[in-house]
MIBA-468223 format. One record per atom (N, C-alpha, C, O): x, y, z; atom name. Coordinates in nm, 3 decimals. Layout:
BEGIN
(site (X, Y, Z), 'CA')
...
//
This chain:
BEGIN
(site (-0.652, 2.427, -5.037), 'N')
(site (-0.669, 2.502, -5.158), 'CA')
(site (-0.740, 2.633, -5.126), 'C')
(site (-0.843, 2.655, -5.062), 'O')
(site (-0.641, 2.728, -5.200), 'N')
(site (-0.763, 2.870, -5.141), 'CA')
(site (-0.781, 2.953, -5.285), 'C')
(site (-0.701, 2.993, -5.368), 'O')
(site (-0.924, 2.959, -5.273), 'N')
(site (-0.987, 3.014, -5.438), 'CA')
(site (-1.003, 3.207, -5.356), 'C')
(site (-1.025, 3.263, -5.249), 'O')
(site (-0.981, 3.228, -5.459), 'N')
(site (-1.022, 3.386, -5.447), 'CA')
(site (-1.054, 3.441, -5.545), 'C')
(site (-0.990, 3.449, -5.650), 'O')
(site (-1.197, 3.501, -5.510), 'N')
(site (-1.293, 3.577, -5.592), 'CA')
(site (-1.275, 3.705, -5.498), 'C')
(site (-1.237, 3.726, -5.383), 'O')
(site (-1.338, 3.802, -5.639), 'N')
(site (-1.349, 3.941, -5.569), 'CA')
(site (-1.535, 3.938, -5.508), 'C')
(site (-1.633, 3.868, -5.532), 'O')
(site (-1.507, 4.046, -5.425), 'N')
(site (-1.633, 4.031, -5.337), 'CA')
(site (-1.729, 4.088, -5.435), 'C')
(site (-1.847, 4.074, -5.402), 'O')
(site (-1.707, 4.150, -5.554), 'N')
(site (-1.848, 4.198, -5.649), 'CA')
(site (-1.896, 4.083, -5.704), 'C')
(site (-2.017, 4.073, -5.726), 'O')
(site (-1.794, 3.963, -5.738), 'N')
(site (-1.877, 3.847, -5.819), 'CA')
(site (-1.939, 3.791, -5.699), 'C')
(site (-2.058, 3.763, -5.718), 'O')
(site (-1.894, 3.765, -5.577), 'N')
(site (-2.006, 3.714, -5.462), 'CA')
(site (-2.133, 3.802, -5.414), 'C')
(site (-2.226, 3.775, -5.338), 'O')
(site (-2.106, 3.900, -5.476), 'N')
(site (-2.183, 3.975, -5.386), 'CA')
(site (-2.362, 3.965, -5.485), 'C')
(site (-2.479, 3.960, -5.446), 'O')
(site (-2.259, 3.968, -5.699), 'N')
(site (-2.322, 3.949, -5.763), 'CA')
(site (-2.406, 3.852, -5.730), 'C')
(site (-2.522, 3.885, -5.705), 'O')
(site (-2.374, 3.734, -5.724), 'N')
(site (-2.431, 3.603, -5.744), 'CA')
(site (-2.538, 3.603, -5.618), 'C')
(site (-2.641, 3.542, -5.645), 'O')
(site (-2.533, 3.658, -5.491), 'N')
(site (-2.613, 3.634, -5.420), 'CA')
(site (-2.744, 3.746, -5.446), 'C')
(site (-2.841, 3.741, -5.370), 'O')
(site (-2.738, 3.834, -5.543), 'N')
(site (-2.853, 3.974, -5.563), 'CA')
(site (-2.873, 3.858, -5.745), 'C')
(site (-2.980, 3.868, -5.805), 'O')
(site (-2.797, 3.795, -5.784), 'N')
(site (-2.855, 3.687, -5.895), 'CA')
(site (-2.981, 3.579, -5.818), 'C')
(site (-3.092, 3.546, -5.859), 'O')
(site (-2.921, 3.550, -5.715), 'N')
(site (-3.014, 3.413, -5.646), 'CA')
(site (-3.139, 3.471, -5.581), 'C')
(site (-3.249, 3.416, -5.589), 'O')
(site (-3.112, 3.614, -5.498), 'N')
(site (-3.235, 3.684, -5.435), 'CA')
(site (-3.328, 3.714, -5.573), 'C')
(site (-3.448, 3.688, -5.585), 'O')
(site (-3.279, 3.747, -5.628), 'N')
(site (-3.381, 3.801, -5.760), 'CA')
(site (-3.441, 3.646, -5.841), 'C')
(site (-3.561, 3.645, -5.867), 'O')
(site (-3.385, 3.559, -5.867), 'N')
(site (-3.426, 3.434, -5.951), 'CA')
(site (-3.524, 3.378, -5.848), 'C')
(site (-3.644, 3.378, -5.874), 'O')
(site (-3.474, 3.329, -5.726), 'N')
(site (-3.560, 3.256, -5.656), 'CA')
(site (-3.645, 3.293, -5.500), 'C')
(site (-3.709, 3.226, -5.419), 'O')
(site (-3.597, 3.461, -5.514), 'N')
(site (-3.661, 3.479, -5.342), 'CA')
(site (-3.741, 3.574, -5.388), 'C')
(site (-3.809, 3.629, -5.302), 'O')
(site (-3.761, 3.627, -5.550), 'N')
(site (-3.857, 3.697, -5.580), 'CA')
(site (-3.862, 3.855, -5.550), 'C')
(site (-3.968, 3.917, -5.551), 'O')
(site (-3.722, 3.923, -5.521), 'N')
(site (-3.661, 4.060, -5.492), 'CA')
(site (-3.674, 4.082, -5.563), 'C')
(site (-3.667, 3.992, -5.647), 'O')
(site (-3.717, 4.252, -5.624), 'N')
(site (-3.749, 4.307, -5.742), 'CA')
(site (-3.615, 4.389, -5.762), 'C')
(site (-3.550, 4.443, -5.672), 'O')
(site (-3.581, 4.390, -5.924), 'N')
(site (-3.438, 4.497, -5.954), 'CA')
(site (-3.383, 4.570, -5.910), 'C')
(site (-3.267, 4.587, -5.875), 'O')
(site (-3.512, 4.644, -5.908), 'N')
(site (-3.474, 4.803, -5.829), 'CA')
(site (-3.482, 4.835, -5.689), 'C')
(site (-3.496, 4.948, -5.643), 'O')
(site (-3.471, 4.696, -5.604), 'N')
(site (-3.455, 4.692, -5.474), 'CA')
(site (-3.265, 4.657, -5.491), 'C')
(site (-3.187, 4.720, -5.419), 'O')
(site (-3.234, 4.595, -5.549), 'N')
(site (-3.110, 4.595, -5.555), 'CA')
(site (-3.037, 4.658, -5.610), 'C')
(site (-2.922, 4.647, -5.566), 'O')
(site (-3.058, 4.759, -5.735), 'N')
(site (-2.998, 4.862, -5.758), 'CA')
(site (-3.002, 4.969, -5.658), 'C')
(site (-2.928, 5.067, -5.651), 'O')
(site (-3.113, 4.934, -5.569), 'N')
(site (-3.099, 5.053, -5.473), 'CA')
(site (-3.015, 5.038, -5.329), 'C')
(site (-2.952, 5.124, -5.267), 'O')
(site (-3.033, 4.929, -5.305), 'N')
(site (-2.916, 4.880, -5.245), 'CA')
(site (-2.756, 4.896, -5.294), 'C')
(site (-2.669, 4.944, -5.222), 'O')
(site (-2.739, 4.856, -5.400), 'N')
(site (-2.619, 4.893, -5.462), 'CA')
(site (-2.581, 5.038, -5.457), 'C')
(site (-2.465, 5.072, -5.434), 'O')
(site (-2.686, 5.131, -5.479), 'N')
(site (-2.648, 5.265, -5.505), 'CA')
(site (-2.593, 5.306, -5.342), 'C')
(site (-2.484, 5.353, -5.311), 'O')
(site (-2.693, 5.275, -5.265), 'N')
(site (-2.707, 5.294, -5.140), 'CA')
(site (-2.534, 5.259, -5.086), 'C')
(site (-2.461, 5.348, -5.042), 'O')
(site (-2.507, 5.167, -5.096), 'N')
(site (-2.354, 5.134, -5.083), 'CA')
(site (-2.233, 5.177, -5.133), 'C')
(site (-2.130, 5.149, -5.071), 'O')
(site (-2.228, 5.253, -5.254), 'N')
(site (-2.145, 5.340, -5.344), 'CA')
(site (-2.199, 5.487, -5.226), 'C')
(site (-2.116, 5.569, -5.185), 'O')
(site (-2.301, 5.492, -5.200), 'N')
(site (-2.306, 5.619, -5.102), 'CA')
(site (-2.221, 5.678, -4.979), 'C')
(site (-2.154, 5.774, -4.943), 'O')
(site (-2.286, 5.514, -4.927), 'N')
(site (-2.217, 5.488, -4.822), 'CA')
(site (-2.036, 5.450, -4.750), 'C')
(site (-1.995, 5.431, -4.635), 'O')
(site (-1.981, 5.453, -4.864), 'N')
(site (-1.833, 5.400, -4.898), 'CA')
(site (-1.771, 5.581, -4.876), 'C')
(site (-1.659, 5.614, -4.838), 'O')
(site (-1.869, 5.658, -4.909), 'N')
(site (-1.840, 5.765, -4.924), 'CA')
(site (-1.825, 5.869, -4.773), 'C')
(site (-1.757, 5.971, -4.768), 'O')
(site (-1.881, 5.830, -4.694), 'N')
(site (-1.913, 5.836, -4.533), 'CA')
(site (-1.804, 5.830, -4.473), 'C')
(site (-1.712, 5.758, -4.511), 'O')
(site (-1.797, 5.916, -4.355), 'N')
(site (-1.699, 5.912, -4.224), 'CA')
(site (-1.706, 5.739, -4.183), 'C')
(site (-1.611, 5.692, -4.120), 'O')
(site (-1.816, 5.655, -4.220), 'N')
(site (-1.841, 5.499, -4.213), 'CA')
(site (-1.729, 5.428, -4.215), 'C')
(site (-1.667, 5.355, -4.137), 'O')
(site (-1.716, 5.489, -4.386), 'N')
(site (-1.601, 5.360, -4.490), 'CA')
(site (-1.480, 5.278, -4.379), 'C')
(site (-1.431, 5.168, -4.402), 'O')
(site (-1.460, 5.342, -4.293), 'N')
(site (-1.317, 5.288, -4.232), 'CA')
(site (-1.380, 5.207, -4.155), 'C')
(site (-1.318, 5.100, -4.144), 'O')
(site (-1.487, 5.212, -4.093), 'N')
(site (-1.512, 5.161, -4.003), 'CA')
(site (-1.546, 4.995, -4.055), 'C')
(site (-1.488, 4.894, -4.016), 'O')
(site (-1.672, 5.007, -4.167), 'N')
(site (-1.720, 4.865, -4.221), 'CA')
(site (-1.571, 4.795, -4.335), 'C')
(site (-1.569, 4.685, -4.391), 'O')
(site (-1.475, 4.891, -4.338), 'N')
(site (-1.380, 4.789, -4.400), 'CA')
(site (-1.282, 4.686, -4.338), 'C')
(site (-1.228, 4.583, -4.380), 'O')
(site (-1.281, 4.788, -4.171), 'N')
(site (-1.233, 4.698, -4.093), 'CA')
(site (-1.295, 4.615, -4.042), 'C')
(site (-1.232, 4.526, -3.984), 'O')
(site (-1.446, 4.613, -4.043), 'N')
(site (-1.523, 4.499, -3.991), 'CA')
(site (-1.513, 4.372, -4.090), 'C')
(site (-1.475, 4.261, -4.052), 'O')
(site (-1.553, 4.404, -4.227), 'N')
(site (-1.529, 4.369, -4.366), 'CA')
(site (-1.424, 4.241, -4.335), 'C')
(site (-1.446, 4.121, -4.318), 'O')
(site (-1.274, 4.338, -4.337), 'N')
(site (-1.142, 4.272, -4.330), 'CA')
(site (-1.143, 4.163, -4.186), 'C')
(site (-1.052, 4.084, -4.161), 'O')
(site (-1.234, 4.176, -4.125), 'N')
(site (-1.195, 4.121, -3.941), 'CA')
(site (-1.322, 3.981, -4.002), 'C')
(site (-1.288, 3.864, -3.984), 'O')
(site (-1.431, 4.004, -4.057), 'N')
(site (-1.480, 3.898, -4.089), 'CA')
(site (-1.446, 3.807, -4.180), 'C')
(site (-1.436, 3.685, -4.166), 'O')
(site (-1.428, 3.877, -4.282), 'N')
(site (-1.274, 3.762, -4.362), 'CA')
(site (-1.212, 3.648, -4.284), 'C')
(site (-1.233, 3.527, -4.273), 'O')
(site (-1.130, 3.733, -4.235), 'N')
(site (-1.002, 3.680, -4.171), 'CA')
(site (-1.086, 3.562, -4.087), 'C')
(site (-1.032, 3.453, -4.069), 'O')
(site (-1.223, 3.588, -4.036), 'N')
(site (-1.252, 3.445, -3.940), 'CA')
(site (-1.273, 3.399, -3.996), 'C')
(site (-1.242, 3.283, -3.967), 'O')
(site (-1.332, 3.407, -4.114), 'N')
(site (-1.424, 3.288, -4.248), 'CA')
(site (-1.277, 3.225, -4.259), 'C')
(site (-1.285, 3.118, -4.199), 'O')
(site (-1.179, 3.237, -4.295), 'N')
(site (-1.075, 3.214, -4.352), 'CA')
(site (-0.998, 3.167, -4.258), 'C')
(site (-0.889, 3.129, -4.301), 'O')
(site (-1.018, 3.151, -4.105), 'N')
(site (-0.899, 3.072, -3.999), 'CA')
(site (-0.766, 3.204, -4.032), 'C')
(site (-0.673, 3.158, -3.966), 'O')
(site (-0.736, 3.278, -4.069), 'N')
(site (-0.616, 3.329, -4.062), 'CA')
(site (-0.594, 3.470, -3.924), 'C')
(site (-0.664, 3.564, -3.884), 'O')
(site (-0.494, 3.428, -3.901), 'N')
(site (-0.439, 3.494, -3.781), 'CA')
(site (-0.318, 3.613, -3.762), 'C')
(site (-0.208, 3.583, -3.808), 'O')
(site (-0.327, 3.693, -3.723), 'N')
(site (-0.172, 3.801, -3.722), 'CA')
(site (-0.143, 3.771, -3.625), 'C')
(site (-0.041, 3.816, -3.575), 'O')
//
């Protein structure tokens, strides 16, 4: 069985769990967040989407 979520509701839920129970304050994660909308913006982007896409693919056993 393969479930698929988009990576904002995972990404949500884990800046939900840091904040409820590890005691991270808001605006460490809005700043993080912002920080990442920045960064998408960078000569970077290609680089962490293919890392992104290459770590997937191992979580997931799938092969080209």
């Amino acid at each position: 069985m393969t479930v698929s979520l988009p990576l904002v509701v995972v990404l949500g839920f884990f800046a939900w769990a840091a904040v409820k129970y590890l005691g991270v304050r808001i605006w460490i994660v809005v700043l993080i967040t912002l920080f990442g909308f920045w960064l998408s913006r960078t000569f970077l982007a290609p680089a962490i989407e293919s890392g992104t896409r290459s770590g997937v693919d191992v979580v997931n056993g799938s092969h080209d």
